[in-house]
N, C-alpha and C positions, 0 to 999 in steps of 0.2 A: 203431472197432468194426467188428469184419468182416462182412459178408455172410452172412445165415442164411436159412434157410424159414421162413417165418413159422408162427405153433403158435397154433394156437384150438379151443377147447374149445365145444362146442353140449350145453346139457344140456334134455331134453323127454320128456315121459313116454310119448311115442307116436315106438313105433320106427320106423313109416312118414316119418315128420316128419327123424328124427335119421337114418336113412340118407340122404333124400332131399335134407338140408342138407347133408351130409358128402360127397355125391358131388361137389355142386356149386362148394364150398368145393375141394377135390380138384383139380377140375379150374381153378379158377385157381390152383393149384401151393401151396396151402395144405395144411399135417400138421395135421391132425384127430385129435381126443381124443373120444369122444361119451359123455355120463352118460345113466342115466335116470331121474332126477331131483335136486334140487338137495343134496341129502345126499351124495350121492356127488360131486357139483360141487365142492362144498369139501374134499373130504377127497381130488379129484385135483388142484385148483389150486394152482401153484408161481409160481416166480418165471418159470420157461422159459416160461409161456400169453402171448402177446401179443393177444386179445380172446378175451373170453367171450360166449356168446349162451345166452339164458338166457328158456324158456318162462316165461309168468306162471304158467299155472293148471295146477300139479303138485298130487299126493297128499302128498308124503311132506312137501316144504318148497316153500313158493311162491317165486316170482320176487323178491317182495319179500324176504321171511325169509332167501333166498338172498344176493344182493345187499348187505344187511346184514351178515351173516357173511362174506361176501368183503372186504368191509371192514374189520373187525376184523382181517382178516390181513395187510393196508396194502402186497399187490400194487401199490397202483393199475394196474390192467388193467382197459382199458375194455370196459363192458359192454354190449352191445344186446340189446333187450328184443323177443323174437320170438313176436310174437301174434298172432291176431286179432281179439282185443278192444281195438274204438277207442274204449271210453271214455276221457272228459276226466278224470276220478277218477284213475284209472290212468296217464296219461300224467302229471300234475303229481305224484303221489307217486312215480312212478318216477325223476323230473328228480329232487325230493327229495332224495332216495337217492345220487344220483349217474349216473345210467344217462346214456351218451353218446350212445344214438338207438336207434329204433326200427327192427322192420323186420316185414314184415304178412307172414302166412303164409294164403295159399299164395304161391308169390313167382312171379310174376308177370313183371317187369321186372330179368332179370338184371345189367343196365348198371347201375342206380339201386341193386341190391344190391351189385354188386362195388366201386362207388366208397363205398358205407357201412361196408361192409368198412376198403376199403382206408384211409380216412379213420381209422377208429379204431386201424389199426396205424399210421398217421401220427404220430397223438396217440401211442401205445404207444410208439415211438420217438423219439418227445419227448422222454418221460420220461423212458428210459433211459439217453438224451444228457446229459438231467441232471443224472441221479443221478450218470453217471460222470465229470462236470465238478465234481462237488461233492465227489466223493470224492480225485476228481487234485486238486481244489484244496485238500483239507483232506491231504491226505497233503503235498503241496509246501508248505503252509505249518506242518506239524511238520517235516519235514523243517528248513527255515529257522531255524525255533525249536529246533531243535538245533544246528544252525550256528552261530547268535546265542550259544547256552547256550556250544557250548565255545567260540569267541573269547571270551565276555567271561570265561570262567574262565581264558583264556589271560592277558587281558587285565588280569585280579584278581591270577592268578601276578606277572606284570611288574609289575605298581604296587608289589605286595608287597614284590616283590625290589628295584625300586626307593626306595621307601621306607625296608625296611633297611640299601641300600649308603647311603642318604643320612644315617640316624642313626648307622650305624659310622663315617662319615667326619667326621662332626662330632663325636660321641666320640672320636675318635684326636685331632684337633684341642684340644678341651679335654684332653684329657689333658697334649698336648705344653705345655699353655699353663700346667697346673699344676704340673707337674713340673719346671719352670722357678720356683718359687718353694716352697722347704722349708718355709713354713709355712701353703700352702697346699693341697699335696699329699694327697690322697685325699680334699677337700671336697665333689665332687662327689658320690662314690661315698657318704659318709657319706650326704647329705641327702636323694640317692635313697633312701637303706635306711630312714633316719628317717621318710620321705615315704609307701613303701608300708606300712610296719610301722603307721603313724596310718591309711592309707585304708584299709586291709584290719580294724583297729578299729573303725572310724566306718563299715563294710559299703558301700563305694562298689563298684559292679556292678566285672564286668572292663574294659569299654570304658574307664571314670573312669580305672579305676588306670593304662592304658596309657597316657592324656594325664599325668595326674600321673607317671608316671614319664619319661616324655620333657622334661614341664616341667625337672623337679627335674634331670635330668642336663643341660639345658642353659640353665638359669636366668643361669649366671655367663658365657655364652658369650660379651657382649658385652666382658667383659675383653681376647676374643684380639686388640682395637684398640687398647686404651690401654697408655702406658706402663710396662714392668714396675717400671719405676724408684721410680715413683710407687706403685706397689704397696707393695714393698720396704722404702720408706724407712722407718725406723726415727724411732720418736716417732711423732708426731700431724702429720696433712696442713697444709697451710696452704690458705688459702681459693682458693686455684686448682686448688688439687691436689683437692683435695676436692671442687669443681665438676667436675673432670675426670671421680671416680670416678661421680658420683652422674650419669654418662651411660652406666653401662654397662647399666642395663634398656632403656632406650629404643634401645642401639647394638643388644643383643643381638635385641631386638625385628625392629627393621628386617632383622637377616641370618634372623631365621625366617621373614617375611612371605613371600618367592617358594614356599615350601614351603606349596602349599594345603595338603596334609594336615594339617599342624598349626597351625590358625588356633587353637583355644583356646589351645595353650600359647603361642602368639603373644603372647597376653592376659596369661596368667601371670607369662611372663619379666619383661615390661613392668612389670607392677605388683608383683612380690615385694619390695620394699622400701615398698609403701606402708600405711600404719595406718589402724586402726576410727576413728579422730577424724580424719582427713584432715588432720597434719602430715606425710604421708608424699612419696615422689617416685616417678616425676617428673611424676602427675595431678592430688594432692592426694585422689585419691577415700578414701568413705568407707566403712564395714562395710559398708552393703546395697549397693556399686556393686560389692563385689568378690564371686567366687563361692568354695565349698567350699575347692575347688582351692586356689587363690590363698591363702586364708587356711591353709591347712596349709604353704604351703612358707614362707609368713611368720615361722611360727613355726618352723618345724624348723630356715632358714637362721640364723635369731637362734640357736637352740640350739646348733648347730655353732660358730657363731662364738665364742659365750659360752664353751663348751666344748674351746675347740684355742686353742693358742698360737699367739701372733700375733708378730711381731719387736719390736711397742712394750709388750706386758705380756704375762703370764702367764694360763695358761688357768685358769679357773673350774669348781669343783667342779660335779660333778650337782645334790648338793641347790643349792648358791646360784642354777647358774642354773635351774634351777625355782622355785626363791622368786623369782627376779627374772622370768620367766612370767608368775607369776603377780601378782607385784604390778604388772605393766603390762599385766594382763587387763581386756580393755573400752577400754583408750587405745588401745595400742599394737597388742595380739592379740584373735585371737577369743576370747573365755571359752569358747564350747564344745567347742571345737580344742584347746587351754589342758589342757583339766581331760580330754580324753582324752588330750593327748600326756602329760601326768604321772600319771595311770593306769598308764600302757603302758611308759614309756620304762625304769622301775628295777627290773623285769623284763626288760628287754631286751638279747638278747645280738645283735650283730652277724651278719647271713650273709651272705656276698657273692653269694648267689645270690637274694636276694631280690628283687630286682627283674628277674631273668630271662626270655626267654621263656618258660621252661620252668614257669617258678613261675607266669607269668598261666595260660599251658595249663591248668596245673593247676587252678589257683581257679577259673578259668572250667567245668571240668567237672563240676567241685563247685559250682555254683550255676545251674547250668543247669534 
């Protein structure tokens, strides 16, 4: 703060009083304002007054009445109370009030007035010290919190971007992995579509349908370790072969765990082959241990499968595999899931954009 005159304002209803204080004010290098009485005090008081002095016993508004009203205007600029009435009454209602000291008229002892003075532009310059430490501080810490806001929006961009390089590369992955095998080609892409076409039935927010569609496109992902051989083969597995397959939830599993962001579908991948009665693999868990999620891609993968050729039989009509749904609803499936996927599915036409960003954008603005 730079170096100024100091500005004080004397308001008294006796003009002999307010020249005679304003000379002597003057002359210790103080700019003087003078009222003649406290009506006019208020209506000259600003921020620029660094003490006020202020008669008790005016006509228009007293010292106190004054005082008060300076207050309400929340200067704080300290005040001295310039009397010569030593009552005790007046001295404790003036502290009251706020009043920073006193000072007796006729003055007398100029050294005792100049240091009372000078004391309350002291204080005066306290305050203003501050005020402006609280404003530089509250400005430097918006300032900060703007800093903070755009890194972490920097930082929300990059996870994003990272996030999606990580789920396009694991999609390229599964793809390579199915297009390697002619009858299992476009499984994925199905049971995604099957997957959001039931969540967006069953009214799962946007956030759900994101996890469910991430689930559902990489549910099979644990296949890209086992052999395609064993896949392939023609007929029915033998019981090694079949122990081998029934490790691809828990392989797929393991290769999602490093990706915090998707710890649900973590859960998903793991259990989509397990059933409401707990013969399922590879936890054994039962209907209440698994979530929405989980019990939608249960059903949709069974649907797929039942539905698409396989190299040891032939695919299964719509209706059979809905009777077959349904008649392992409450063992096998959820009955709630159940009786919306067969609602929904023989109305349903394929989109391959269904499970798009562009389609959750969309939902999601539309249920906002």
């Amino acid at each position: 703060m730079t170096e100024r005159q100091t500005k004080i304002l004397i308001a008294d209803d006796d003009a002999m009083v307010r020249s005679t204080v304003s000379k002597i004010l003057e002359m210790f290098g103080h700019q003087v304002v003078a009222a003649d009485g406290g009506t006019a005090a208020v209506q000259l008081v600003d921020d620029s007054f660094d003490v006020v002095i202020l008669d008790i016993n005016m006509p228009d508004m007293d010292g106190f009445q004054t005082i008060t009203a300076l207050n309400g205007k929340g200067h704080d600029i300290p005040v001295l109370f310039l009397t010569g009435a030593g009552s005790m009454d007046y001295a404790i209602k003036a502290i009251n009030l706020g009043a920073y000291d006193f000072l007796t008229k006729p003055i007398e002892d100029l050294d005792i007035f100049n240091v009372k003075i000078r004391r309350a532009i002291e204080k005066r310059m306290f305050v203003l010290r501050e005020r402006h430490y609280k404003a530089a501080l509250e400005e430097d810490v918006q300032q900060k919190a703007r800093q903070l806001e755009a890194q972490n929006k920097l930082l929300r961009s990059y996870s994003n971007s990272l996030e999606n390089a990580t789920v396009q590369l694991m999609t390229s992955l599964q793809n390579a992995m199915e297009e390697k095998d002619y009858y299992t080609v476009g499984h994925t892409m199905r049971v995604t579509e099957y997957a959001m076409m039931l969540g967006v039935a069953m009214g799962l927010d946007g956030h759900e349908l994101v996890v469910l569609r991430r689930a559902a496109q990489f549910h099979d992902i644990g296949k890209l370790v086992i052999d395609l051989s064993c896949i392939q083969k023609p007929g029915k597995l033998n019981e090694d072969e079949w122990a081998l397959i029934k490790k691809h939830p828990a392989v797929g599993a393991n290769i999602i765990k490093p990706l915090g962001f998707m710890e649900r579908e973590q859960f998903i991948i793991r259990h989509h082959h397990e059933r409401m009665d707990g013969t399922g693999y590879p936890d054994g868990l039962v209907g209440e241990q698994l979530d929405d999620l989980t019990k939608i891609i249960i059903v949709v993968d069974s649907y797929d499968a039942m539905t698409s050729r396989r190299n040891y039989r032939r695919n299964l009509t719509m209706q059979v595999a809905i009777d077959e749904l349904q008649r392992c609803s409450g063992s096998q499936f959820d009955g709630t899931v159940v009786d919306f996927f067969t609602r929904n599915i023989v109305d349903y036409t394929p989109k391959h954009s269904m499970f798009s960003d562009q389609f959750l954008d969309v939902f999601n603005q539309k249920n906002q």
